[in-house]
C-alpha positions as CSV (number, residue, x, y, z in Angstrom):
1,X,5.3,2.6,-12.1
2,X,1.6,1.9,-11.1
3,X,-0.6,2.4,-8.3
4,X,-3.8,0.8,-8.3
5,X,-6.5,0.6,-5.5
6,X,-9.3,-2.0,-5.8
7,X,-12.2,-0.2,-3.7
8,X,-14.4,-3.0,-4.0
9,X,-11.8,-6.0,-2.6
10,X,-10.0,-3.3,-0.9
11,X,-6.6,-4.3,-2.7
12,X,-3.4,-2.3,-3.4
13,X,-1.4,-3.3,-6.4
14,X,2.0,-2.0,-6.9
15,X,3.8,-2.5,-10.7
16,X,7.3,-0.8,-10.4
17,X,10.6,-1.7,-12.2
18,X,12.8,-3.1,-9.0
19,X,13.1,-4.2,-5.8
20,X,14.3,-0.7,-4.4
21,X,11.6,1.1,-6.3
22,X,9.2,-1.2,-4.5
23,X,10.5,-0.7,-1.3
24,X,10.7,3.1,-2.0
25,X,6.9,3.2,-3.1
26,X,5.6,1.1,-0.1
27,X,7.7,3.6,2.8
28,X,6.2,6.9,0.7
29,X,2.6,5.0,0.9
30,X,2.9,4.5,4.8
31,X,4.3,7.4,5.6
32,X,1.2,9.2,3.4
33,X,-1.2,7.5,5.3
34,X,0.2,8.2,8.5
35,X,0.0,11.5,8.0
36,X,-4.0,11.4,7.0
37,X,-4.3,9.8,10.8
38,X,-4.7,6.4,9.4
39,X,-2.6,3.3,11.4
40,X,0.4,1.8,9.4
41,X,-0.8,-1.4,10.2
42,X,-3.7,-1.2,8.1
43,X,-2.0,-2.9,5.3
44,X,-1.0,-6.2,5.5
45,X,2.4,-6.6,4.0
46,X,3.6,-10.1,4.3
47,X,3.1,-11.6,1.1
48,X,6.0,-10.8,-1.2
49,X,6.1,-9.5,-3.8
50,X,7.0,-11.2,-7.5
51,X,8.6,-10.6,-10.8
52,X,6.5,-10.7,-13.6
53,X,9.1,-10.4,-17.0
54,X,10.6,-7.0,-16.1
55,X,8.2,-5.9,-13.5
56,X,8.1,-6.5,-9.9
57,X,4.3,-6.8,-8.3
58,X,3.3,-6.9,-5.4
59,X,-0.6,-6.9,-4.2
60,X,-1.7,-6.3,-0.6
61,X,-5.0,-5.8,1.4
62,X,-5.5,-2.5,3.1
63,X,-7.9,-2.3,5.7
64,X,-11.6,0.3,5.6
65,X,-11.3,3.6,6.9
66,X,-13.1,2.5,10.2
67,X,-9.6,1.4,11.3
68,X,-8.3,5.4,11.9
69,X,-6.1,5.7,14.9
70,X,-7.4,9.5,16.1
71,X,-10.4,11.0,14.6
72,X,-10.9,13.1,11.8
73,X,-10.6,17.1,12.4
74,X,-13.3,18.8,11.1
């Protein structure tokens, strides 16, 4: 499995073994966010994903920090 975030493009790339792993991944990546105060809809997830050989991929565009639902506790 592989996490990757482009900073510069502002692009998440997910390598995992299956379809379930995936799926698994992308709920654990939400729900982390969520809990930093950050909106789920900040990443746009409707491209799907593809198989490369044994490796499902999937690449998606997450939006900047300026797109927090509540504001950062000091």
């Amino acid at each position: 499995m592989e996490i990757e975030l482009d900073k510069k493009e502002m692009i998440v790339k997910l390598e995992v073994e299956t379809d379930m792993k995936l799926d698994q991944v992308i709920d654990v990546l939400i729900s982390r966010s969520m809990r930093q105060g950050l909106a789920a809809e900040i990443y746009d997830l409707s491209k799907e994903h593809y198989v490369s050989g044994k490796i499902v991929k999937k690449r998606f565009p997450c939006a900047t920090a300026s797109s927090r639902t509540t504001p950062r506790r000091s």
